[in-house]
C-alpha positions in Angstrom: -57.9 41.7 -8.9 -54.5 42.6 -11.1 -55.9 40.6 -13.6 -59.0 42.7 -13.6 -57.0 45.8 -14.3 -54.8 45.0 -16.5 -57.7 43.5 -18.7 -59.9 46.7 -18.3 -56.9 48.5 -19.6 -55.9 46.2 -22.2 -58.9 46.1 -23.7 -59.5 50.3 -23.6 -55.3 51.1 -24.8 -55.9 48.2 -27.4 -58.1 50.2 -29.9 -54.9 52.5 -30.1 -53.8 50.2 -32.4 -55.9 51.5 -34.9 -59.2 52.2 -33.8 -61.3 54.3 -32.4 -64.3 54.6 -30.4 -66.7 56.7 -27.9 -67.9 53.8 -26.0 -67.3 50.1 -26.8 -69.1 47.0 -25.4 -68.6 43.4 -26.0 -69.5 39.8 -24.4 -67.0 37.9 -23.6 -65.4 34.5 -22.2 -62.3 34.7 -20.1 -60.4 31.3 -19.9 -58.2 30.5 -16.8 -56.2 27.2 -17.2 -53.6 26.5 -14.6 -52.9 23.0 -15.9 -55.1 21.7 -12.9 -58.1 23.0 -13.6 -59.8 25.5 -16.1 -62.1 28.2 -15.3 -64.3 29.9 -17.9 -66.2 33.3 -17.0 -68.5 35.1 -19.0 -70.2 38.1 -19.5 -70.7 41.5 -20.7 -68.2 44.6 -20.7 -69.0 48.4 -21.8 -66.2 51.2 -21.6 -66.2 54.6 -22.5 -62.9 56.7 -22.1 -63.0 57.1 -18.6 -65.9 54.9 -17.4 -66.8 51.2 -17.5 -69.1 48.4 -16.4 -67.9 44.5 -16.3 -70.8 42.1 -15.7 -69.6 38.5 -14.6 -72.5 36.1 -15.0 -71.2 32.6 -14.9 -69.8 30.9 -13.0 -70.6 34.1 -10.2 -72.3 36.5 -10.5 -70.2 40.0 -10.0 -70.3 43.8 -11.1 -67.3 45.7 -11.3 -67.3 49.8 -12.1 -64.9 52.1 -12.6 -65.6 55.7 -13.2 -61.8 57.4 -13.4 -59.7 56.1 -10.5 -62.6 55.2 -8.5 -64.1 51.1 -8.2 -67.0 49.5 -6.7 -66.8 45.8 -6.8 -70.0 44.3 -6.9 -70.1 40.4 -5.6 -73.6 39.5 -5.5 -72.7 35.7 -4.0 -71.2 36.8 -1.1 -73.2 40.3 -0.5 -70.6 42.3 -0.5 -69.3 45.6 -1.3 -65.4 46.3 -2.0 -65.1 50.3 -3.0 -61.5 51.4 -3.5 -58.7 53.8 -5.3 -57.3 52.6 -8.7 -53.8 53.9 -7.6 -52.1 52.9 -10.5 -53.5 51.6 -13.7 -51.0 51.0 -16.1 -49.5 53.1 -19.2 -50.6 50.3 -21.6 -50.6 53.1 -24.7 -47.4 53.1 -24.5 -47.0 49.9 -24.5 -49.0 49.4 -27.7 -47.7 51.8 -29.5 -44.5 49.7 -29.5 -46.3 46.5 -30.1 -44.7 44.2 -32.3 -47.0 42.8 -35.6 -46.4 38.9 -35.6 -47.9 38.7 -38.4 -51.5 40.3 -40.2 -53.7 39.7 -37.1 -51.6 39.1 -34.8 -50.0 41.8 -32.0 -47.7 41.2 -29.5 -47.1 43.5 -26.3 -45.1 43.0 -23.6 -45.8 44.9 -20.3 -43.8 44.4 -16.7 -42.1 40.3 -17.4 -46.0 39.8 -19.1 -46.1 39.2 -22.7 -50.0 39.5 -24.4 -50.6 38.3 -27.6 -53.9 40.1 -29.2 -55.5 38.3 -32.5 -57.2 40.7 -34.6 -60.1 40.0 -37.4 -61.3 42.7 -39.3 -60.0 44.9 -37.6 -61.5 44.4 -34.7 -59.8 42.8 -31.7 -61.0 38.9 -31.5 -58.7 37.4 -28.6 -56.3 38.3 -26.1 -53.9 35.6 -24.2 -51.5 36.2 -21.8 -49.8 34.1 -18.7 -50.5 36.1 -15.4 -48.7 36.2 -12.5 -49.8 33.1 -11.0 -48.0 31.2 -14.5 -52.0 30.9 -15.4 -52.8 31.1 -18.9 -55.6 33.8 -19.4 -57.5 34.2 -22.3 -60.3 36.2 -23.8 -62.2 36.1 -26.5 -64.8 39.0 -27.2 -68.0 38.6 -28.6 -70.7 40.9 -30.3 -68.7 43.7 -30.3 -70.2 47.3 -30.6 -69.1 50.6 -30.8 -70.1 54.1 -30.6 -73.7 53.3 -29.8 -76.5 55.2 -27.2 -75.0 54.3 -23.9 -77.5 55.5 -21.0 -75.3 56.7 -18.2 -76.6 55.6 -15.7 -75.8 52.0 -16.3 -72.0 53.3 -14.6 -74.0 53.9 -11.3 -73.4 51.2 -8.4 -76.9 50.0 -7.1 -76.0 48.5 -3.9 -78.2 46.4 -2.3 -79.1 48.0 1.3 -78.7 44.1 2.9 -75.2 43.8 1.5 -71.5 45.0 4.0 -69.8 47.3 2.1 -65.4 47.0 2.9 -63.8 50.3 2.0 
């Protein structure tokens, strides 16, 4: 679930780099490689400044939303509902405000023992890597990148289906 978080705000305190946007939405393809085995996700992201919407489709299927400090965790496999508090999301601007240019693409932030390395291509962010707390290597690569286009708002609304528990 940290990883969640710290990639929702990661992704949102990154454009303080040097860009800037009213919403933003991108596929993408999260790697998880633990020496043992190797996980790839993908799916479908869209952010606004205080809203956002992550779609997993494979390997699960799962819907996460966050509207402020408020999330609703959709996990379609298991038909369940997990609606909680973000109680602390972390300060990443800062954080990227003192990030460190490697070289022309390449950023690298370091945030509580984690250090995240973010590869830029025309300006726009391309990949992010980053060891998480289990010593897995993370990385994401976005896709089809858009910003500042018609977002209907209603796509930020939960639709829970009636069958499914909901744990609060």
């Amino acid at each position: 679930m940290k990883v969640i978080f710290i990639l929702l705000g990661l992704i949102i305190k990154i454009f303080a780099l040097d860009l800037s946007f009213e919403n933003f939405s991108s596929d993408f393809i999260q790697s998880i490689d633990n020496k043992k085995t190797k996980i790839n996700y993908t799916g479908h992201f869209i952010i606004t400044h205080n809203k956002a919407l992550w779609n997993y489709q494979n390997p699960m299927h799962k819907d996460i939303f966050i509207d402020n400090n408020k999330i609703t965790i959709i996990e379609y496999d298991l038909e369940q509902v997990i609606i909680s508090k973000l109680e602390r999301i972390p300060n990443l601007n800062e954080i990227f405000k003192n990030a460190k240019k490697i070289n022309q693409n390449t950023y690298e932030a370091k945030y509580e023992n984690t250090t995240y390395i973010l590869n830029l291509k025309e300006n726009q962010v391309e990949n992010i890597s980053y060891k998480d707390e289990f010593d897995n290597n993370v990385n994401i690569k976005l896709l089809n990148q858009k910003r500042n286009t018609h977002i209907d708002e209603n796509l930020f609304i939960p639709k829970i289906p009636k069958n499914f528990d909901i744990v609060s």
